[in-house]
N, CA, C and O atoms as a Tinker XYZ file with bonds, in Angstrom:
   432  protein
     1  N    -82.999000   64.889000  128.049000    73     2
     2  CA   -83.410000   66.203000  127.624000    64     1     3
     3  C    -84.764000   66.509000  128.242000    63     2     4     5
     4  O    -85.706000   65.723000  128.138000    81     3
     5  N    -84.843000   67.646000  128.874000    73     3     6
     6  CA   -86.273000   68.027000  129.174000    64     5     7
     7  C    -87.124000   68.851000  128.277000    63     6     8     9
     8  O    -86.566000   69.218000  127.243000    81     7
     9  N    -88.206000   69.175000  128.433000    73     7    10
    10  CA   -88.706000   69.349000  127.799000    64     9    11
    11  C    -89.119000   71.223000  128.081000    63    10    12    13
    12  O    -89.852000   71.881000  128.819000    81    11
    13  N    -88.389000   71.404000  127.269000    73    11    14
    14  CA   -87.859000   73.142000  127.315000    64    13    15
    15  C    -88.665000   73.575000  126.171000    63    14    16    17
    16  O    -88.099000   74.534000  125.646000    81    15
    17  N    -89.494000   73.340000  125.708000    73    15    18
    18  CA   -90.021000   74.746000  124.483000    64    17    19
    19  C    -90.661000   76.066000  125.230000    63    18    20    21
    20  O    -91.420000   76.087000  126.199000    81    19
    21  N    -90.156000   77.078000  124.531000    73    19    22
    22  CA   -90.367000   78.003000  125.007000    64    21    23
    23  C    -91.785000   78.272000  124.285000    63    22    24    25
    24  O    -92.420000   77.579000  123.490000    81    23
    25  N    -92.009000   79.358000  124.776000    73    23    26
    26  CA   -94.045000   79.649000  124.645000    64    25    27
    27  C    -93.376000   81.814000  124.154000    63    26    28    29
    28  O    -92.874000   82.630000  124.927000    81    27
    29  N    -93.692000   81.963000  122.733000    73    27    30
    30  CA   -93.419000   83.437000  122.347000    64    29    31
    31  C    -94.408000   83.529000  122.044000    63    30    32    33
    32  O    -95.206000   82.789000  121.469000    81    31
    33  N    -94.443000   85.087000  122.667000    73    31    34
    34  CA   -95.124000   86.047000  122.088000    64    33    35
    35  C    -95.021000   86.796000  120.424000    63    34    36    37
    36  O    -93.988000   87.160000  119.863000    81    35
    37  N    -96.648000   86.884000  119.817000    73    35    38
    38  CA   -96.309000   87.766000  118.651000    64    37    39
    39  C    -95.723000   88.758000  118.035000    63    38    40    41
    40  O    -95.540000   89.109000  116.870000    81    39
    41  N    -95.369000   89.281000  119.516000    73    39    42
    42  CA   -94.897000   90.937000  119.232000    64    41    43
    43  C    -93.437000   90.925000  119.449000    63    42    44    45
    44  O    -92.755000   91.941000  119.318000    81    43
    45  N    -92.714000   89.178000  119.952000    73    43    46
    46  CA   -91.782000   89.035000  120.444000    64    45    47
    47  C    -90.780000   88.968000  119.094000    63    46    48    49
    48  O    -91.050000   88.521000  117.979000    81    47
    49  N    -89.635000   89.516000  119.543000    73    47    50
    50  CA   -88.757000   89.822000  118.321000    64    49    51
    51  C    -88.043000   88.135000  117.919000    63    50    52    53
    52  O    -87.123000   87.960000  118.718000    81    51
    53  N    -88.118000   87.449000  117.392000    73    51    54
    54  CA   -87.429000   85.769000  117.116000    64    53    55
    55  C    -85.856000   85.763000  117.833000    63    54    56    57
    56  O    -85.394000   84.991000  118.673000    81    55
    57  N    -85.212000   86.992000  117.121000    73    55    58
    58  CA   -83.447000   87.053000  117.290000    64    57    59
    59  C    -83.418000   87.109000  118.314000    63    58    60    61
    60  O    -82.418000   86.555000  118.771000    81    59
    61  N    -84.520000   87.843000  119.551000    73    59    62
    62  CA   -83.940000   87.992000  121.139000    64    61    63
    63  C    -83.955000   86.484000  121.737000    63    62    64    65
    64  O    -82.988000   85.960000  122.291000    81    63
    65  N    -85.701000   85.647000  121.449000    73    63    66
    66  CA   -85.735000   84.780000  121.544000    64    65    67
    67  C    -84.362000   83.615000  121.361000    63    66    68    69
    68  O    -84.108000   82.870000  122.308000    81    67
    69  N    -83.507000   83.545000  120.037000    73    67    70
    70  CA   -82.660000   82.753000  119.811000    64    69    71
    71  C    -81.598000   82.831000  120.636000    63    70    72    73
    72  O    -80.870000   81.863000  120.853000    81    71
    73  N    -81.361000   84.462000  121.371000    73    71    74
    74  CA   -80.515000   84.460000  121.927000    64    73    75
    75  C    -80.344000   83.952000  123.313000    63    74    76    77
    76  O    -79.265000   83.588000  123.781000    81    75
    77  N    -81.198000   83.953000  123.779000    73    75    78
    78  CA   -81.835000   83.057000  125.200000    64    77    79
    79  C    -82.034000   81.682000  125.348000    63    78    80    81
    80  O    -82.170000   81.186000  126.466000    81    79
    81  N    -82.078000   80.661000  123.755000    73    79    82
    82  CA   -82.596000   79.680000  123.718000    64    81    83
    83  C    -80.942000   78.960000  123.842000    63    82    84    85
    84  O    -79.856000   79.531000  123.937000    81    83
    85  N    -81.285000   77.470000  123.794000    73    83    86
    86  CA   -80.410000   76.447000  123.942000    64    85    87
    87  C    -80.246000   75.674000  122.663000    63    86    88    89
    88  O    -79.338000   74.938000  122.275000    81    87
    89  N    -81.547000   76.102000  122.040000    73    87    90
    90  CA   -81.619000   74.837000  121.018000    64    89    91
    91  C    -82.668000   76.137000  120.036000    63    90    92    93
    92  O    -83.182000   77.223000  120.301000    81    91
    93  N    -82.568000   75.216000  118.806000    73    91    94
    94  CA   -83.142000   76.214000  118.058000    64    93    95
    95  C    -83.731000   75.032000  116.828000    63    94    96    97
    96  O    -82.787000   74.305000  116.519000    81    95
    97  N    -84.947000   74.680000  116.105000    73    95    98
    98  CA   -85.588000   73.869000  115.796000    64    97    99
    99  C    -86.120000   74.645000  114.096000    63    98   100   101
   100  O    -86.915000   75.585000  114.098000    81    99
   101  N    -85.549000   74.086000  112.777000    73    99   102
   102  CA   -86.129000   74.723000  111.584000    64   101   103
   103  C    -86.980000   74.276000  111.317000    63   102   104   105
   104  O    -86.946000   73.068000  111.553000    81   103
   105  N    -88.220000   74.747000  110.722000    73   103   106
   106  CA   -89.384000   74.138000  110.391000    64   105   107
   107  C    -89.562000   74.809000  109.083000    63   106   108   109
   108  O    -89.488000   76.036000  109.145000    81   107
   109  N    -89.809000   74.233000  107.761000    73   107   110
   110  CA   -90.195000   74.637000  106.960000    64   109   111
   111  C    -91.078000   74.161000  105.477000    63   110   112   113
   112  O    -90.530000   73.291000  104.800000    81   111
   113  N    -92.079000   74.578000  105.107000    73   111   114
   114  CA   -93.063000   74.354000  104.561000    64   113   115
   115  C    -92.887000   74.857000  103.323000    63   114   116   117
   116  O    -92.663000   76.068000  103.291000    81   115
   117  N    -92.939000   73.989000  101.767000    73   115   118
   118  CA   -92.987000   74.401000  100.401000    64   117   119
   119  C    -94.249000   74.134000   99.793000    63   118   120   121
   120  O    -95.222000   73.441000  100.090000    81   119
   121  N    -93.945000   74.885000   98.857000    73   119   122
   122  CA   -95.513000   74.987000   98.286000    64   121   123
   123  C    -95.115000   75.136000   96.724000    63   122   124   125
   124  O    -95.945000   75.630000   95.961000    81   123
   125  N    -93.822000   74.702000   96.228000    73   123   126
   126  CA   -93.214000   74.966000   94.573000    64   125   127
   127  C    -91.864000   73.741000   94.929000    63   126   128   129
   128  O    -91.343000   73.327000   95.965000    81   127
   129  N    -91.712000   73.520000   93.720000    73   127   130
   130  CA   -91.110000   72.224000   93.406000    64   129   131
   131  C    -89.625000   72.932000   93.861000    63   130   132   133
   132  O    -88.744000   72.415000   94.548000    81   131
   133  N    -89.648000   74.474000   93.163000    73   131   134
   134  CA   -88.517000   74.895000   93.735000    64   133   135
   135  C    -87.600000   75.365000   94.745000    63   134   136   137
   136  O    -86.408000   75.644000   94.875000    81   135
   137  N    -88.813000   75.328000   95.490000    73   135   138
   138  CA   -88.413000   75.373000   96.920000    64   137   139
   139  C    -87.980000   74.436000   97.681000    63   138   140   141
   140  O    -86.971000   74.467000   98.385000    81   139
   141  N    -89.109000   73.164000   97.493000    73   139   142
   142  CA   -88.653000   71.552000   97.345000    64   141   143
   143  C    -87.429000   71.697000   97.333000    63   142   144   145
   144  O    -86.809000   71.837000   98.387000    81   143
   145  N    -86.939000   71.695000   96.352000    73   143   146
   146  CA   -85.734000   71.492000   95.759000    64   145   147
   147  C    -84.007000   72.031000   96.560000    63   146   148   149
   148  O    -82.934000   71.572000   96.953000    81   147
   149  N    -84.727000   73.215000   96.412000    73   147   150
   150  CA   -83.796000   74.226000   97.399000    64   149   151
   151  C    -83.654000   73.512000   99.053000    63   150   152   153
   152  O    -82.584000   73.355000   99.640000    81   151
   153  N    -84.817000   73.201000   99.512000    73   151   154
   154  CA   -84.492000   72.885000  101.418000    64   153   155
   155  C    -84.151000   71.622000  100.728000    63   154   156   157
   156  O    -83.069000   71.607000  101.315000    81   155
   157  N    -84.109000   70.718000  100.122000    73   155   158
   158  CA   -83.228000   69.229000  100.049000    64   157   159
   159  C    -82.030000   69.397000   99.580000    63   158   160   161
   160  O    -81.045000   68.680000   99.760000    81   159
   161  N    -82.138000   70.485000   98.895000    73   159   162
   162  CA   -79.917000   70.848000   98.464000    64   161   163
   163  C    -79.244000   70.758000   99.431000    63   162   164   165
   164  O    -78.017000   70.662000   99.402000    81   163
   165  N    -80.115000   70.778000  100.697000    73   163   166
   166  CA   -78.460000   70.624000  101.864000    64   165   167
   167  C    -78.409000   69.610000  101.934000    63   166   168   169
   168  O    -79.324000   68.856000  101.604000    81   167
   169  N    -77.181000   69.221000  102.447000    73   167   170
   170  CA   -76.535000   67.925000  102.647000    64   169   171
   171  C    -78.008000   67.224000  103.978000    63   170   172   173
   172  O    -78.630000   67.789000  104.877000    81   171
   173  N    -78.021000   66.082000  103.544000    73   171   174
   174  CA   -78.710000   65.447000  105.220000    64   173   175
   175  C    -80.445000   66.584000  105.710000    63   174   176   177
   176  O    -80.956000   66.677000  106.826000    81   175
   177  N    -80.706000   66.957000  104.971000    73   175   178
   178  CA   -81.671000   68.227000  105.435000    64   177   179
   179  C    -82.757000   66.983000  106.046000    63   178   180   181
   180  O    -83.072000   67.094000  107.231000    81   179
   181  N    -83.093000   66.287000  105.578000    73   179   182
   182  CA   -84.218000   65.497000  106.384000    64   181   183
   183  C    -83.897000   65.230000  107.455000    63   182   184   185
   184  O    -84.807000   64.911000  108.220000    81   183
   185  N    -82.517000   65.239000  107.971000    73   183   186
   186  CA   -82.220000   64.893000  109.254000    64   185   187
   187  C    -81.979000   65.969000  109.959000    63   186   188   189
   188  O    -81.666000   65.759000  111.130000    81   187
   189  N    -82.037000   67.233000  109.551000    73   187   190
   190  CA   -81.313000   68.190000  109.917000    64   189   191
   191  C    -82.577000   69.351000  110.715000    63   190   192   193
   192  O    -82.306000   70.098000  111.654000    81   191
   193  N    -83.811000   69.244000  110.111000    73   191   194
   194  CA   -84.947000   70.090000  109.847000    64   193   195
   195  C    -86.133000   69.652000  109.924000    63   194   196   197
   196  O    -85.986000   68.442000  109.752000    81   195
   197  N    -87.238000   69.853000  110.074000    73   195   198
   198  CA   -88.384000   69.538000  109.705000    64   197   199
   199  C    -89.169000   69.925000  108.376000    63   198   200   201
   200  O    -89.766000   70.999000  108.453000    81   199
   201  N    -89.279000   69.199000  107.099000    73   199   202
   202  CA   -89.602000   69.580000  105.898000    64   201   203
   203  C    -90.855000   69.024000  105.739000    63   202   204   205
   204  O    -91.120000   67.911000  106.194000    81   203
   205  N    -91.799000   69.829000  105.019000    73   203   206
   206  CA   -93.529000   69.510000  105.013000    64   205   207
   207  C    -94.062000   70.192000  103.413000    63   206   208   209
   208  O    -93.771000   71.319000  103.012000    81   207
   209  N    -94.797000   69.296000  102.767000    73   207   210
   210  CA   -95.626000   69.981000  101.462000    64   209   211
   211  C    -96.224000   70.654000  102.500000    63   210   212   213
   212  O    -95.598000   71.694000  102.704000    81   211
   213  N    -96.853000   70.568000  103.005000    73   211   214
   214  CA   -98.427000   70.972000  103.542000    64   213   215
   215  C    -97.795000   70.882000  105.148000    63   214   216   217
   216  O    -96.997000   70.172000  105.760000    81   215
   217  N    -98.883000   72.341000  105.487000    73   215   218
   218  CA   -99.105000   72.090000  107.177000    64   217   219
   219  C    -99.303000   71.049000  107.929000    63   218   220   221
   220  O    -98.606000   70.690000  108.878000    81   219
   221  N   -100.422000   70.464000  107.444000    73   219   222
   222  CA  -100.623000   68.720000  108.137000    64   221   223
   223  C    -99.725000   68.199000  108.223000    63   222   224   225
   224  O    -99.410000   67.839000  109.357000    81   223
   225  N    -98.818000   67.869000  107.075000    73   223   226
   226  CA   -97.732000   67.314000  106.838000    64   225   227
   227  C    -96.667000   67.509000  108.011000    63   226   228   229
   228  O    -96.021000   66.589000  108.513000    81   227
   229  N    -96.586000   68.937000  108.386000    73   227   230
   230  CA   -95.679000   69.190000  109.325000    64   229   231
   231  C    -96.035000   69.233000  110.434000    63   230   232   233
   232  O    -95.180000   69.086000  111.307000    81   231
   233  N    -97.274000   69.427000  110.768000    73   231   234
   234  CA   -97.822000   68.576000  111.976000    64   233   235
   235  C    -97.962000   67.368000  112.371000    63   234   236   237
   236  O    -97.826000   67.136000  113.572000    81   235
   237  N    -98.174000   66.633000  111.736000    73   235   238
   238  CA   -97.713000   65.091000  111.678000    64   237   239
   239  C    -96.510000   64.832000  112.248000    63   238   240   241
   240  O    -96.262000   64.261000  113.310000    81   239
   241  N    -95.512000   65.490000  111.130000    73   239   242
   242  CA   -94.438000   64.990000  111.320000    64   241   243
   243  C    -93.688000   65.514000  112.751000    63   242   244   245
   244  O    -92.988000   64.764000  113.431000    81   243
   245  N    -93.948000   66.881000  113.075000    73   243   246
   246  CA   -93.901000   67.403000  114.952000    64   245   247
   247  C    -94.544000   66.252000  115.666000    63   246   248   249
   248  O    -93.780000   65.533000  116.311000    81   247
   249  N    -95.973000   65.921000  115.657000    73   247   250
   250  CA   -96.392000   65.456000  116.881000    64   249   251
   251  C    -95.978000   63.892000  116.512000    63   250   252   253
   252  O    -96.768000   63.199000  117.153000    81   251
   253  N    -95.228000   63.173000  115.881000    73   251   254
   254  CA   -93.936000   61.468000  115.993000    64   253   255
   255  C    -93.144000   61.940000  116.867000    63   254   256   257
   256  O    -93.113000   61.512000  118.021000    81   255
   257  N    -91.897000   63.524000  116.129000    73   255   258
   258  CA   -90.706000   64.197000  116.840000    64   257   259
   259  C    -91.545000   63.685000  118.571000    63   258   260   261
   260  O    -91.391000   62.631000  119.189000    81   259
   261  N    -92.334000   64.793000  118.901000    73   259   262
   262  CA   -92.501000   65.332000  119.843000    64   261   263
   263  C    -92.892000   63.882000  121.176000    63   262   264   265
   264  O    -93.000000   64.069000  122.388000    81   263
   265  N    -92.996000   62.881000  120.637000    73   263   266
   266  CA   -93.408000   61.663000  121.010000    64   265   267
   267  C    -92.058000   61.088000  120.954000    63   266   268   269
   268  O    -92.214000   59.878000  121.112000    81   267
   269  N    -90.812000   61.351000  120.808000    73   267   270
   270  CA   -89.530000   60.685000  120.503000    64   269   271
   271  C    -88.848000   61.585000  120.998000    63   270   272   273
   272  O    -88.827000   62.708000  120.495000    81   271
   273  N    -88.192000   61.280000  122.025000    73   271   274
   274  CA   -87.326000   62.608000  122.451000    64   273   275
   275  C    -85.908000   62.272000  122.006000    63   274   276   277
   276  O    -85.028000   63.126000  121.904000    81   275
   277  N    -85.754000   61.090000  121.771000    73   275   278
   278  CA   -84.308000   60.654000  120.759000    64   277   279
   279  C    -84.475000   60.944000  119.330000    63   278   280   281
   280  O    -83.497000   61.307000  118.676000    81   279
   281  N    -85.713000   60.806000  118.751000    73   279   282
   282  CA   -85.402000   61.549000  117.153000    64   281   283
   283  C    -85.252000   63.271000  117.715000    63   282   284   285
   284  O    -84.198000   63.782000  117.337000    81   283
   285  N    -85.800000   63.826000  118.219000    73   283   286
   286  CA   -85.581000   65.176000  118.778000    64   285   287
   287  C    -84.124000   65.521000  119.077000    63   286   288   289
   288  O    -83.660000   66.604000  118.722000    81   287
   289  N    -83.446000   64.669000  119.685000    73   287   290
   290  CA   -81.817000   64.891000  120.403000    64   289   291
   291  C    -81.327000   64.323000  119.236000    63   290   292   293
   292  O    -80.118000   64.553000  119.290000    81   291
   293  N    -81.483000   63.911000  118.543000    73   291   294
   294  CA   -80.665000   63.749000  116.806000    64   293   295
   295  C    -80.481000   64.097000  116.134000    63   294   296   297
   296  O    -79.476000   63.889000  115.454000    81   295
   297  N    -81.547000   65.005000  115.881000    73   295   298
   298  CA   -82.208000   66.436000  115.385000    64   297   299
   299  C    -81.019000   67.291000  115.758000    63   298   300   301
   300  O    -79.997000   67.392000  115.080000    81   299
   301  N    -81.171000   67.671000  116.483000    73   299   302
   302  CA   -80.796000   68.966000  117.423000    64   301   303
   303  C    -78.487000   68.688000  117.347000    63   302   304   305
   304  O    -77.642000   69.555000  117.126000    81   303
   305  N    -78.275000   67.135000  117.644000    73   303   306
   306  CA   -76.625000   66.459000  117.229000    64   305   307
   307  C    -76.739000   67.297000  116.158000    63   306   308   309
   308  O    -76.360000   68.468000  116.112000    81   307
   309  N    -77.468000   66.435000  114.985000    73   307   310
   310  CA   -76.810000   66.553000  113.477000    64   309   311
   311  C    -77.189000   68.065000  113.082000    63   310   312   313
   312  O    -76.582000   68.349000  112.050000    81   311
   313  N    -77.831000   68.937000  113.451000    73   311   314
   314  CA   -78.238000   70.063000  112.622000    64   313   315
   315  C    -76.939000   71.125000  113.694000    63   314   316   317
   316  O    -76.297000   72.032000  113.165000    81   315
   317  N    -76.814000   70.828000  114.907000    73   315   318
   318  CA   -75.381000   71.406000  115.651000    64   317   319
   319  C    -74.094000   71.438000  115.004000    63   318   320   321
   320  O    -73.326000   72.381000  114.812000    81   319
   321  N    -74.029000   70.437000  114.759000    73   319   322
   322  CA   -72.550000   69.794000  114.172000    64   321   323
   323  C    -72.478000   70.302000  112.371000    63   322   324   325
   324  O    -71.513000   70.802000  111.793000    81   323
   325  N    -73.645000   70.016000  111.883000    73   323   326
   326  CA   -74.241000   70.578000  110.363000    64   325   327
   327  C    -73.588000   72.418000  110.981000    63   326   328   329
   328  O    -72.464000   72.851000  110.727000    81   327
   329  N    -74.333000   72.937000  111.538000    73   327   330
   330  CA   -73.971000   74.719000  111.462000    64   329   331
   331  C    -72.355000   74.839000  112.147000    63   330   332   333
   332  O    -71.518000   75.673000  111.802000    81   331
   333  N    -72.222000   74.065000  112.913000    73   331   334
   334  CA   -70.604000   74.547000  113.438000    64   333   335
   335  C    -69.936000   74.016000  112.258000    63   334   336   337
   336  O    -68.747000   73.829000  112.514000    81   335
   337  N    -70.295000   73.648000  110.863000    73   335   338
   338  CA   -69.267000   73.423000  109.593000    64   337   339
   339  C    -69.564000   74.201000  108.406000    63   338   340   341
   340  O    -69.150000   73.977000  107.268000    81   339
   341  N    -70.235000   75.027000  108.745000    73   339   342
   342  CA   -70.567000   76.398000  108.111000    64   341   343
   343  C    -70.464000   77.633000  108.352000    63   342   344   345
   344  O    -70.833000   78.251000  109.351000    81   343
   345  N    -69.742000   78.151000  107.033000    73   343   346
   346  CA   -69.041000   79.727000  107.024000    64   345   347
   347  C    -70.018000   80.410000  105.751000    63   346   348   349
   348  O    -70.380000   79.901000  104.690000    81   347
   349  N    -70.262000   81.693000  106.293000    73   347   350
   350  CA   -70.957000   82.516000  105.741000    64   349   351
   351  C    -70.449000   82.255000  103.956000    63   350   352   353
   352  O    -71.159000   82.437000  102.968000    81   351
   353  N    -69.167000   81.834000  103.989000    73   351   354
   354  CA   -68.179000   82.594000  102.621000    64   353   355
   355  C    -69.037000   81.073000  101.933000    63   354   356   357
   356  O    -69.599000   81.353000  100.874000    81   355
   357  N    -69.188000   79.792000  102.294000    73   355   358
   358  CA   -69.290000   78.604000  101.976000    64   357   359
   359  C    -71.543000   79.347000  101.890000    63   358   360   361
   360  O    -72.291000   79.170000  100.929000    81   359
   361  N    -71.733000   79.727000  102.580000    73   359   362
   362  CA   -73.200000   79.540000  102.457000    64   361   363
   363  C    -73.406000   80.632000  101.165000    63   362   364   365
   364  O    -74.335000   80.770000  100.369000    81   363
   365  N    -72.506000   81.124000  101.276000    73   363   366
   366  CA   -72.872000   82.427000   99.964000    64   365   367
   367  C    -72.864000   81.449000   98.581000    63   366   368   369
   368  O    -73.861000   81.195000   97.905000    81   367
   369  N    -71.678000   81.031000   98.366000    73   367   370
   370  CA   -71.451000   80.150000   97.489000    64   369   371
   371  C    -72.401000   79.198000   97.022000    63   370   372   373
   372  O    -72.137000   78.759000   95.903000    81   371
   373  N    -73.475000   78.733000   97.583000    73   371   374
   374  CA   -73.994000   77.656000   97.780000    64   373   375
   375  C    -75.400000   78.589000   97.416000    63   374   376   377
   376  O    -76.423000   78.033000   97.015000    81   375
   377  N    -75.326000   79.859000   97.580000    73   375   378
   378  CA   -76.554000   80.294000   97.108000    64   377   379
   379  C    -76.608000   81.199000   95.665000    63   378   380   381
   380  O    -77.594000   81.434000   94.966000    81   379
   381  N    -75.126000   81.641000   95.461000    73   379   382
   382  CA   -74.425000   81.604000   94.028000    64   381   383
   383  C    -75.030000   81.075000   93.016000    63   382   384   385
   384  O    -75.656000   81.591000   92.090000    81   383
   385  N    -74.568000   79.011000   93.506000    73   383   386
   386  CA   -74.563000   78.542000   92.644000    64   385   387
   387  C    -75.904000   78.333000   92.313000    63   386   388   389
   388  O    -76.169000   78.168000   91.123000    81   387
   389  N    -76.942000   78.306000   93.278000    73   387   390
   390  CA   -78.629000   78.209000   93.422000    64   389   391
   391  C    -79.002000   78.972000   92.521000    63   390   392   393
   392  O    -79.617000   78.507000   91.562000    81   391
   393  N    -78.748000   80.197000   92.603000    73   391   394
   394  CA   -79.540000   81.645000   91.282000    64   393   395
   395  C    -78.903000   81.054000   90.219000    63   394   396   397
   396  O    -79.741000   80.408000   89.589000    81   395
   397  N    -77.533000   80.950000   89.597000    73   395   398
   398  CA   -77.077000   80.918000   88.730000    64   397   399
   399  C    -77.592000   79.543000   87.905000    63   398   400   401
   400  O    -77.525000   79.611000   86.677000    81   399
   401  N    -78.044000   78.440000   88.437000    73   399   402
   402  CA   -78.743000   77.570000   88.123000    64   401   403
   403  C    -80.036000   78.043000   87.488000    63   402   404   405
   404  O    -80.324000   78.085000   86.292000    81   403
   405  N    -80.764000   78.394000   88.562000    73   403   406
   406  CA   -81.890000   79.398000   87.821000    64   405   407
   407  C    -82.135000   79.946000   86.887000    63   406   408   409
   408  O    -83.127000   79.793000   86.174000    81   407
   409  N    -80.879000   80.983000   86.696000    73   407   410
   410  CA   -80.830000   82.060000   85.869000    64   409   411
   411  C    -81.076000   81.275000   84.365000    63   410   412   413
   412  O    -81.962000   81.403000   83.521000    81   411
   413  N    -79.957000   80.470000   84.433000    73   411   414
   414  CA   -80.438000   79.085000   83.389000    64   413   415
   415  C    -81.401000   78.781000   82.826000    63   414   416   417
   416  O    -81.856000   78.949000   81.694000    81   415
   417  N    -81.693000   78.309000   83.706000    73   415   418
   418  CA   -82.675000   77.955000   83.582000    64   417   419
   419  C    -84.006000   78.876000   83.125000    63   418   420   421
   420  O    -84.921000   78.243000   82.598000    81   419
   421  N    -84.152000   80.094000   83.263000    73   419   422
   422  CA   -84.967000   81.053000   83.029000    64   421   423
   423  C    -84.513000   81.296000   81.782000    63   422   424   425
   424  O    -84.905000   80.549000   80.886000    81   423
   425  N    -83.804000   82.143000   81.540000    73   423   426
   426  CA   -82.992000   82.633000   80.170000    64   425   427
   427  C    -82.847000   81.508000   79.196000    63   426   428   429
   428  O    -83.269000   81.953000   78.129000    81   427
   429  N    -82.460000   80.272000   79.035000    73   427   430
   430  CA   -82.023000   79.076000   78.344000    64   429   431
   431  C    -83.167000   78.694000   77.143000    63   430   432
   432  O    -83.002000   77.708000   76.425000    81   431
């Protein structure tokens, strides 16, 4: 694998970007238990994503990736193979059952 990251602009729209890209990399940062909670409900998400309490955290954990170009191409397998087994009708569901948990939880 070479080393392809692309360099965007602020003003650059993300969706055009994705559409040009080869590879596409989630990064995401919580700051509530419930959010926590939510990016680990997927199946495999540590393998799938990059997950961070904190910025540092996810900088850290980029500049190991970025030093490993096989955890990177593992990354990129399992989170491929993860979205080609997902249907909108299955992701709805899955966010269904997320509120309705909630709701529960709020109201209860």
């Amino acid at each position: 694998m070479r080393n392809e990251f692309a360099q965007i602009s602020s003003k650059e729209n993300p969706e055009n970007l994705l559409r040009r890209s080869r590879y596409a990399f989630v990064f995401a940062v919580y700051n509530n238990q419930l959010k926590r909670d939510y990016l680990y409900s997927i199946p495999n998400a540590k393998n799938l994503m990059f997950i961070a309490a904190s910025p540092d955290e996810l900088a850290e954990k980029l500049y190991v990736a970025i030093r490993s170009l096989e955890q990177i191409e593992l990354v990129l397998e399992q989170a491929y193979a993860f979205a080609g087994k997902q249907m909108w009708g299955k992701i709805a569901n899955v966010y269904l059952e997320l509120y309705q948990k909630k709701r529960v939880l709020v109201y209860d």
